[in-house]
C-alpha positions as CSV (number, residue, x, y, z in Angstrom):
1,X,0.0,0.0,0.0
2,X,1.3,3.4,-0.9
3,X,1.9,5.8,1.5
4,X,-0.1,9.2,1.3
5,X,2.8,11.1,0.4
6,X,3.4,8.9,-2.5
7,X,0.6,9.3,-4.0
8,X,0.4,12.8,-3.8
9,X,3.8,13.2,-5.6
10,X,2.6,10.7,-8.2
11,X,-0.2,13.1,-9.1
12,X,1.4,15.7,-9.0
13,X,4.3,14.4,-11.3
14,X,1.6,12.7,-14.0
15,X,2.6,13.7,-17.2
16,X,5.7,15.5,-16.7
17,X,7.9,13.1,-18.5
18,X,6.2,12.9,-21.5
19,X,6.9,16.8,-21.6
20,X,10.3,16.3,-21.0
21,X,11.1,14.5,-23.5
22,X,9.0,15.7,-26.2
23,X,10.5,19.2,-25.2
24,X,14.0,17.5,-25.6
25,X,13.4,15.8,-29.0
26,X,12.2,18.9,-29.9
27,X,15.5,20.4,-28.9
28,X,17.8,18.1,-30.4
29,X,15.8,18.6,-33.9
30,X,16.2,22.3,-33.9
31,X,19.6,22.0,-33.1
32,X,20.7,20.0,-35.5
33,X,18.9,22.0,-37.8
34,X,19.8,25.3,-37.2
35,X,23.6,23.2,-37.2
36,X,22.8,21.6,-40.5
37,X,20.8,25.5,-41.5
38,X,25.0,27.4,-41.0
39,X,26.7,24.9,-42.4
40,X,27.1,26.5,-45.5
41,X,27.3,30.4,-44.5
42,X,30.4,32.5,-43.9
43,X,31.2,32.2,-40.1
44,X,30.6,35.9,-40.4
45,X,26.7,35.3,-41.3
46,X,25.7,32.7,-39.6
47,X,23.1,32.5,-36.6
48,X,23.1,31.0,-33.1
49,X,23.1,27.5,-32.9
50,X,19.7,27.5,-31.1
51,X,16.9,29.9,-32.5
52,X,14.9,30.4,-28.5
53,X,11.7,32.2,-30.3
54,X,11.8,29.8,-32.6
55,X,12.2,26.8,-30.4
56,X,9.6,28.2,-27.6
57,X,7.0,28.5,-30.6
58,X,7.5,25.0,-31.4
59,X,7.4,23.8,-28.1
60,X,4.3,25.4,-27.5
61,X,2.5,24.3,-30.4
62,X,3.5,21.0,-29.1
63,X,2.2,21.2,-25.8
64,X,-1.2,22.9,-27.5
65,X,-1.7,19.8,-29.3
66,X,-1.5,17.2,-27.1
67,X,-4.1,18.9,-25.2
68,X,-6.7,17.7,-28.4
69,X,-7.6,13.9,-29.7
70,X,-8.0,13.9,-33.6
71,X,-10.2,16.3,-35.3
72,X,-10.8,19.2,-36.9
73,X,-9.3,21.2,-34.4
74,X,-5.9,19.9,-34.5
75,X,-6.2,20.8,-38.0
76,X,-7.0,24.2,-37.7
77,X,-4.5,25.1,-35.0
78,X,-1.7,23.3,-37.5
79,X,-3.1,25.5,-40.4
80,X,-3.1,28.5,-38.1
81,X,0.6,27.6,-36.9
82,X,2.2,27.4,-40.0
83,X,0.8,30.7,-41.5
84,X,1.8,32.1,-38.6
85,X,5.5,30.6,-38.6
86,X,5.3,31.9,-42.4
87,X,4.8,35.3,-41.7
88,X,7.2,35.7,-39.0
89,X,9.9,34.1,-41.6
90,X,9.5,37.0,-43.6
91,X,10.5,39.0,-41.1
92,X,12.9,37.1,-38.5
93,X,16.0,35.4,-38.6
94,X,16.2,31.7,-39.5
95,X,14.2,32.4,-42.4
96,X,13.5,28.8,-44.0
97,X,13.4,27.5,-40.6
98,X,9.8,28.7,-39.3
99,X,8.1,26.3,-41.5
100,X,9.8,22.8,-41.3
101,X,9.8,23.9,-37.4
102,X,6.2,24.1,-36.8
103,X,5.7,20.8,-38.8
104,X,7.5,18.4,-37.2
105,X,6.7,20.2,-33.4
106,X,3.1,19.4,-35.2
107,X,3.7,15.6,-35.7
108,X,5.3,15.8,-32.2
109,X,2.6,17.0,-30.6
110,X,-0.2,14.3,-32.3
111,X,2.4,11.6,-31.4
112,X,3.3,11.0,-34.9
113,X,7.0,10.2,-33.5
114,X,8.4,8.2,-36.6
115,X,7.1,10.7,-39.2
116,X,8.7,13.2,-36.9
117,X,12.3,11.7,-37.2
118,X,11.8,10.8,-40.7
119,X,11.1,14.5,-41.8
120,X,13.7,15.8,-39.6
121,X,16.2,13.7,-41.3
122,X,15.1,15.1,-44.3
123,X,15.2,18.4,-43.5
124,X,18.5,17.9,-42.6
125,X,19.3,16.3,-45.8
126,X,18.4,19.1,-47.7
127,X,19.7,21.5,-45.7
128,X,22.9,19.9,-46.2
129,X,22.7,19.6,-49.8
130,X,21.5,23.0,-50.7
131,X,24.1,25.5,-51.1
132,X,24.0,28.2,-48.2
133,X,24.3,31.6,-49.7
134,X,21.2,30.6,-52.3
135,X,19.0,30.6,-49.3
């Protein structure tokens, strides 16, 4: 039998991993992203190595979505995330990284975990390929 103060702690805790480490996978993918992303810049152009607004928007659509069980809601805040992401790319820094971003914190937050490393590894792909100073 658990003791009271157990099972207050096991409440209280309920949930927290699977935070953790979605907020963690999130922060290894937009690392190695914005990595892959100044590859090919001048060390005189490139970036930070982690983008915080642009991993705190990701992180929160994340956490937005696994609030919701399939749906036409989940679609619309996707939609509404990526225009969003779109329009701040115009304006930020880390310009083609708003987009691929708020799609794979999207598949991270419906649990969509495979199709989440699979695009990230394409993203990085790509990234790596494509020739820095065209972007």
């Amino acid at each position: 039998m658990r003791s009271e103060s157990a099972r207050w702690t096991g409440t209280l805790l309920h949930g927290w991993v699977e935070v953790l480490t979605l907020l963690g996978m999130l922060l290894v993918a937009v690392v190695l992203i914005a990595w892959c992303w100044n590859r090919g810049v001048r060390p005189s152009d490139r970036q930070g190595l982690l983008p915080w607004p642009l991993f705190l928007s990701g992180a929160a659509l994340t956490l937005l979505l696994r609030h919701f069980d399939q749906g036409l809601l989940p679609a619309v805040i996707i939609a509404a995330g990526v225009m969003i992401a779109g329009v701040i790319a115009r304006v930020g820094t880390h310009r083609g990284l708003w987009i691929p971003v708020m799609l794979l914190a999207s598949l991270l937050g419906l649990g969509l975990n495979l199709s989440f490393v699979l695009l990230m590894l394409l993203i990085m792909i790509v990234l790596l390929i494509s020739a820095g100073r065209d972007r």
